[in-house]
C-alpha positions as CSV (number, residue, x, y, z in Angstrom):
1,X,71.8,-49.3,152.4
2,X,68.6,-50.7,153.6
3,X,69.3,-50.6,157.0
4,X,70.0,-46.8,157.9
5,X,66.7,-45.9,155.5
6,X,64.6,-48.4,158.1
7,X,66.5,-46.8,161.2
8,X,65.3,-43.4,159.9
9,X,61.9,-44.4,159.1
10,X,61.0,-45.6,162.4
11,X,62.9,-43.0,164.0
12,X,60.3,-40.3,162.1
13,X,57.5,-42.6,163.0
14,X,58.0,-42.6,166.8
15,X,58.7,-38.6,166.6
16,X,55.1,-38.4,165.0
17,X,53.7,-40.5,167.1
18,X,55.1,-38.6,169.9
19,X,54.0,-35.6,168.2
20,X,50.4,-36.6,168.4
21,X,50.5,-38.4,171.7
22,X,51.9,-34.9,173.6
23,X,49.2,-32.9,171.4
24,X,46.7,-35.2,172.5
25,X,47.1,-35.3,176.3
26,X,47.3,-31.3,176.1
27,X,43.9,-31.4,174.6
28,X,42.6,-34.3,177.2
29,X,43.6,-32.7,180.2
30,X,41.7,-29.7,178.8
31,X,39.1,-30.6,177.6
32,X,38.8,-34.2,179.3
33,X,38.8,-37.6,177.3
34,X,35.4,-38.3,175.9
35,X,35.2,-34.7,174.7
36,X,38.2,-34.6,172.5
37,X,37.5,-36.1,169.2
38,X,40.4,-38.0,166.9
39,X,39.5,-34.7,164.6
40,X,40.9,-32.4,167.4
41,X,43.9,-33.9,167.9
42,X,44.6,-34.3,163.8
43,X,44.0,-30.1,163.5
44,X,46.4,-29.8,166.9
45,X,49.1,-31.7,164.5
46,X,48.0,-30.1,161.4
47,X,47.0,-33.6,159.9
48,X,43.7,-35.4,158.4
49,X,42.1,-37.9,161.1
50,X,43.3,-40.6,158.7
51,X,46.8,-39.4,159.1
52,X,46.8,-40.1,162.7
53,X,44.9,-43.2,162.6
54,X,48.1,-44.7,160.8
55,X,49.8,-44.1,163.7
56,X,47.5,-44.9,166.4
57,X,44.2,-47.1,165.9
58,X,41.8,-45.4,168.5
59,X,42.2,-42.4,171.2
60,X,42.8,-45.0,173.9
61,X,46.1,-46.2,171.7
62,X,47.6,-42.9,172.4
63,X,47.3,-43.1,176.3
64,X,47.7,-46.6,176.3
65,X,49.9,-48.2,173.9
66,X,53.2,-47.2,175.4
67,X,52.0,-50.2,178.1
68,X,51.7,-52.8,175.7
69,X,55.4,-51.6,175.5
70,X,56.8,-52.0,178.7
71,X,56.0,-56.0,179.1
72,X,59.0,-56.9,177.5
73,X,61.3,-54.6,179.5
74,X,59.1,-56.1,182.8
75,X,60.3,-59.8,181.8
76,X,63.6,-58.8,181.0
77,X,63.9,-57.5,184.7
78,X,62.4,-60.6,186.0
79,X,64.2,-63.3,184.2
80,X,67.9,-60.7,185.6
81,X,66.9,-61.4,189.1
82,X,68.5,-64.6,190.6
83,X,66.6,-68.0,190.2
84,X,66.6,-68.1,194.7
85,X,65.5,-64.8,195.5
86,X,62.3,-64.0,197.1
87,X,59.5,-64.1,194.5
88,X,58.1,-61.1,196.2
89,X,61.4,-58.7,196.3
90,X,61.3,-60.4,192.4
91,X,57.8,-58.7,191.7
92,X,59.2,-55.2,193.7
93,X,61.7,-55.3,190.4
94,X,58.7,-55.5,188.2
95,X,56.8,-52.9,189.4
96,X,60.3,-50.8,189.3
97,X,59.7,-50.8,185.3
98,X,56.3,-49.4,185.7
99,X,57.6,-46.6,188.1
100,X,61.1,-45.6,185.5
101,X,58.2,-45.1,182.6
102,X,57.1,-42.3,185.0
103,X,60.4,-40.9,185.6
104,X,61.4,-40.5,182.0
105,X,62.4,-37.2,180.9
106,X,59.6,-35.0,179.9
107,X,57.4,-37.5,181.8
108,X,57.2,-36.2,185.1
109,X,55.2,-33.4,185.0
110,X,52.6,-35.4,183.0
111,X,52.2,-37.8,185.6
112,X,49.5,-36.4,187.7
113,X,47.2,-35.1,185.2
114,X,47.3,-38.1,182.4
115,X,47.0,-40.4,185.5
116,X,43.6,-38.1,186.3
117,X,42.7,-38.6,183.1
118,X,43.3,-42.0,183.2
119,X,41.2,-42.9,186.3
120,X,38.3,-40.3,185.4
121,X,37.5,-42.0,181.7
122,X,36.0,-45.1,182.2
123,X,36.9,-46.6,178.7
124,X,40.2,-45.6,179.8
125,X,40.4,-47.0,183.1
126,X,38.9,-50.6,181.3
127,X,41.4,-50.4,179.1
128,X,44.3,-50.1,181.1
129,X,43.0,-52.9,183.7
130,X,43.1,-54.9,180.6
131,X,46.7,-54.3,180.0
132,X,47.5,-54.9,184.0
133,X,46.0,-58.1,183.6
134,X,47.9,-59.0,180.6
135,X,51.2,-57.7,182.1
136,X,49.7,-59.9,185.0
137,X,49.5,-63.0,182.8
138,X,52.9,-62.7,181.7
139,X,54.6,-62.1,184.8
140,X,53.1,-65.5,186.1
141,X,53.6,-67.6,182.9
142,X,57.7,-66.2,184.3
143,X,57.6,-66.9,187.7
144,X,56.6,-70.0,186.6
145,X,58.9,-71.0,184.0
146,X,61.6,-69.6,186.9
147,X,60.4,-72.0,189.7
148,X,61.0,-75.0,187.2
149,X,64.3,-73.6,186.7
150,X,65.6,-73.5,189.9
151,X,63.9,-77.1,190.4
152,X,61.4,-76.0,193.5
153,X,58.2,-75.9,190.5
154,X,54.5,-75.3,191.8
155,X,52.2,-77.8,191.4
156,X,49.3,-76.8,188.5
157,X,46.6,-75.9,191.5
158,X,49.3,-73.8,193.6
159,X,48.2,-69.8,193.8
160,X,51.1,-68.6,194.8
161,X,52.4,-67.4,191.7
162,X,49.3,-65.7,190.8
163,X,48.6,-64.6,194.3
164,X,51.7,-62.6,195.0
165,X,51.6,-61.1,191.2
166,X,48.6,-59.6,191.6
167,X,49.2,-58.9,195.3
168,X,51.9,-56.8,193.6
169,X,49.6,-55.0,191.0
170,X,47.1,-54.1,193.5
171,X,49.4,-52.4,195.2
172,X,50.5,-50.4,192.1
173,X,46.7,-49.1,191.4
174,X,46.2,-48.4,195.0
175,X,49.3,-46.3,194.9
176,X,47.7,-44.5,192.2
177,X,44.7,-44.1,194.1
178,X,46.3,-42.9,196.9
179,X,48.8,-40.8,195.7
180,X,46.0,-39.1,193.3
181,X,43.5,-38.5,196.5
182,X,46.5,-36.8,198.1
183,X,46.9,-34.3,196.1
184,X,50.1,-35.8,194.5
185,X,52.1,-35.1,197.6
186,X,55.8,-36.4,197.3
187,X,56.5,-38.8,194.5
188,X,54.6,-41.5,192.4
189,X,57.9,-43.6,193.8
190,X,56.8,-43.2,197.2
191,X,53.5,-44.1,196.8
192,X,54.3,-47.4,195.2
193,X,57.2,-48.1,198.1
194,X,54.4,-47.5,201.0
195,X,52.1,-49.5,199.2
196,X,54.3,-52.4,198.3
197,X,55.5,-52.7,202.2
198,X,52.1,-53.0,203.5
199,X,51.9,-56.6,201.7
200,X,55.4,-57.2,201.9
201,X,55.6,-58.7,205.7
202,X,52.9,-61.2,204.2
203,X,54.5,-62.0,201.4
């Protein structure tokens, strides 16, 4: 009996927190980051500020904690990829699982403007380079443990592993950078494909 009662519980807990995290990007994009207060967002959601702090810790939570998210998904496409492929094609897959959170339904049209919000906050901005390099960490401590595998491992002073991970996470923020100064002009996608193949002949 225990089990359906926890399935139902965290099922209302992420439609709360998805409550608050749609009500709080309204009121972002409206009124910017610094200038919307956890008070705001609580009287958007008809709830005290303590409410929503048991869902979320800070205002950068909501924009930011789905990425703490996604690392797991990331290594889980890494570790799918054959043990002989190109570590760089390897990395493309990685950044593939950054890209789908964009796609997701009801995402897309909040792409653009949380990304704005995003890159114009600078405790935002901090706190998702943080993450990147975290995601950045993990992806290495992989590529690693997947060169051993396939019995070719680097040697402890070797960059490549580091090098061509974040080779492949620059070119994800300078997608964003690029697709954001062009007005978001064809898809997030794109950006990230055009941005990836100018490293890719290197790589």
């Amino acid at each position: 009996m225990s089990e359906p009662r926890t399935g139902l519980r965290e099922r209302t807990r992420r439609a709360v927190r998805r409550e608050i995290a749609q009500a709080a990007n309204a009121l972002f994009q409206a009124r910017g980051f610094e200038a919307t207060t956890i008070d705001d967002i609580a009287a958007a959601v008809g709830m005290s500020q303590r409410s929503v702090f048991r869902y979320f810790s800070s205002k950068e939570e909501i924009v930011l904690g789905k990425f703490d998210l996604v690392v797991d998904d990331m290594l889980t496409a890494l570790r799918a990829r054959p043990l002989d492929e190109p570590v760089w094609t390897s990395l493309r897959r990685v950044v593939d699982v950054l890209v789908a959170v964009t796609r997701a339904p009801g995402h897309e049209e909040m792409v653009e403007p949380m990304h704005r919000v995003v890159f114009g906050a600078p405790a935002l901005l901090a706190g998702y380079l943080e993450r990147l390099q975290r995601m950045q960490e993990a992806v290495v401590a992989e590529l690693v443990a997947r060169a051993e595998a396939a019995g070719a491992p680097y040697a402890a002073d070797d960059p490549t592993p580091r090098a061509l991970t974040a080779a492949a996470f620059g070119c994800l923020v300078a997608a964003q950078h690029s697709w954001l100064d062009s007005g978001a002009k064809g898809s997030f996608a794109d950006a990230v494909d055009r941005a990836l193949a100018t490293i890719a002949p290197r790589a």
